[in-house]
C-alpha distance (Angstrom), angle and dihedral (degrees) to the residues before:
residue distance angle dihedral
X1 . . .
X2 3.89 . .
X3 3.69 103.3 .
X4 4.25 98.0 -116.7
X5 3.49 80.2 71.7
X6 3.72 100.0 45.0
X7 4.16 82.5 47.1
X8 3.74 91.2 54.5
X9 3.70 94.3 45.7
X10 3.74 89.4 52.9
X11 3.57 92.1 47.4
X12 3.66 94.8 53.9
X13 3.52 95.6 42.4
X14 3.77 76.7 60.9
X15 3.05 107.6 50.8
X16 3.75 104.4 31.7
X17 3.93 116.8 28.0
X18 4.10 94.7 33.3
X19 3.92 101.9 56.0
X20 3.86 89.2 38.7
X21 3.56 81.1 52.2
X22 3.71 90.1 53.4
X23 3.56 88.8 46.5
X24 3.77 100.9 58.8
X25 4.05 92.7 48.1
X26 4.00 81.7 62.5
X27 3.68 97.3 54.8
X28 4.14 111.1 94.5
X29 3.57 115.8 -133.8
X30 3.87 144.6 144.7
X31 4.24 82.1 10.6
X32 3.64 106.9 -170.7
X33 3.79 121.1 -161.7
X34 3.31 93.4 -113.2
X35 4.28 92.9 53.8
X36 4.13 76.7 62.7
X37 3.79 148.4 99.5
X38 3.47 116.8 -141.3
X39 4.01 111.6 -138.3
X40 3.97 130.6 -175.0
X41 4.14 106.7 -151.2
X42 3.93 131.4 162.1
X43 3.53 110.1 -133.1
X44 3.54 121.5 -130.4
X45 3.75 101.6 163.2
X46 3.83 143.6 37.5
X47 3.73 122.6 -171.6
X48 3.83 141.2 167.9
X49 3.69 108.8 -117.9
X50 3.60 136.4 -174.1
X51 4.03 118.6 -48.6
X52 3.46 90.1 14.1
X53 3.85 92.8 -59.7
X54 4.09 115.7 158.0
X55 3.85 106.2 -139.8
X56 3.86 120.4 -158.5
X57 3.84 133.8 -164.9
X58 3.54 129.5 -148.7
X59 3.53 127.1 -146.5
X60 3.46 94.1 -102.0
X61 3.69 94.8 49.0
X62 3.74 103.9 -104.0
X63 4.01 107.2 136.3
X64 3.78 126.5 -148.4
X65 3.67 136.0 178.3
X66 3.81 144.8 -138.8
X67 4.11 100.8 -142.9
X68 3.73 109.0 -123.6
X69 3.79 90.9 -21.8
X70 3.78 94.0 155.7
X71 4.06 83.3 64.0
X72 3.72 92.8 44.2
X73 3.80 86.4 65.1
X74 3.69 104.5 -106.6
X75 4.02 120.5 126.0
X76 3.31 140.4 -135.0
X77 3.78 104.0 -128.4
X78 4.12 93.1 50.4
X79 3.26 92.1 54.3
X80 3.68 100.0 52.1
X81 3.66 88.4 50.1
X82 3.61 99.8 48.9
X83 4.25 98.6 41.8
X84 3.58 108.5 17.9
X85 3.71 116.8 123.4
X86 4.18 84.6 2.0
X87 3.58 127.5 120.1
X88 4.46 94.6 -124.0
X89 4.29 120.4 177.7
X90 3.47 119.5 -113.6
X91 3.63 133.0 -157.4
X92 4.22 107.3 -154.2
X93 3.36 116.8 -154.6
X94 4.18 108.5 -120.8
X95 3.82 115.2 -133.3
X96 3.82 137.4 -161.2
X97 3.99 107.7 -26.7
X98 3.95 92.9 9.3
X99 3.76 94.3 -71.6
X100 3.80 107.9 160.6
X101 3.81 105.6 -118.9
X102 4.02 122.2 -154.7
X103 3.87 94.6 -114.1
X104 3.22 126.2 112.0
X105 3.29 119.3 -125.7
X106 3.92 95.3 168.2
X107 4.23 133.3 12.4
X108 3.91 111.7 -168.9
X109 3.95 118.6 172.5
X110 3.94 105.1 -158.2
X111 3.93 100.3 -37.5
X112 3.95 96.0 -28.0
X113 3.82 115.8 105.8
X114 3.78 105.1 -136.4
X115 3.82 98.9 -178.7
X116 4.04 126.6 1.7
X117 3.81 133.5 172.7
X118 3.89 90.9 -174.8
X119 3.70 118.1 111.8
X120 3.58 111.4 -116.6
């Protein structure tokens, strides 16, 4: 092999295969508890978000979200009365690396789960 091609092959492997590489280690799926941190926040706010995401701020400003929570059935209004202004547990999904994510993987109030992607 004449090495412009071997040059353009290492260029594309570059550029193509290694940041959708990168990409797929940032995707969340199949989160087990133990792929988790385990976080203690007080809510202060609930929000609909994007693609029918439910966002949620901490007292200390930190935001997290349920992914497409909306479609996963829960709503708005029972979840502001149940964890608003309450101190709830929440499992955050752990990305490429073991960088703690903002999703929610888990959202227990006292020893009710709220919200859970884990298989039982």
């Amino acid at each position: 092999m004449n090495k412009p091609i071997r040059n353009a092959i290492i260029i594309v492997t570059f550029l193509v295969f290694i940041p959708l590489l990168l990409f797929k280690s940032c995707i969340i799926q199949n989160t087990k508890p133990e792929d988790c941190e385990i976080v203690t926040s007080k809510i202060i706010e609930l929000r609909e978000g994007p693609s029918f995401d439910i966002g949620f701020t901490g007292d200390k400003g930190e935001t997290f979200y349920i992914n497409r929570g909306i479609e996963a059935g829960l709503n708005l209004d029972s979840l502001n009365a149940k964890v608003l202004n309450k101190t709830v547990t929440l499992h955050l999904a752990k990305i490429m690396g073991g960088v703690t994510s903002r999703h929610i993987a888990q959202l227990a109030l006292n020893d009710e789960v709220i919200y859970s992607e884990f298989e039982n």
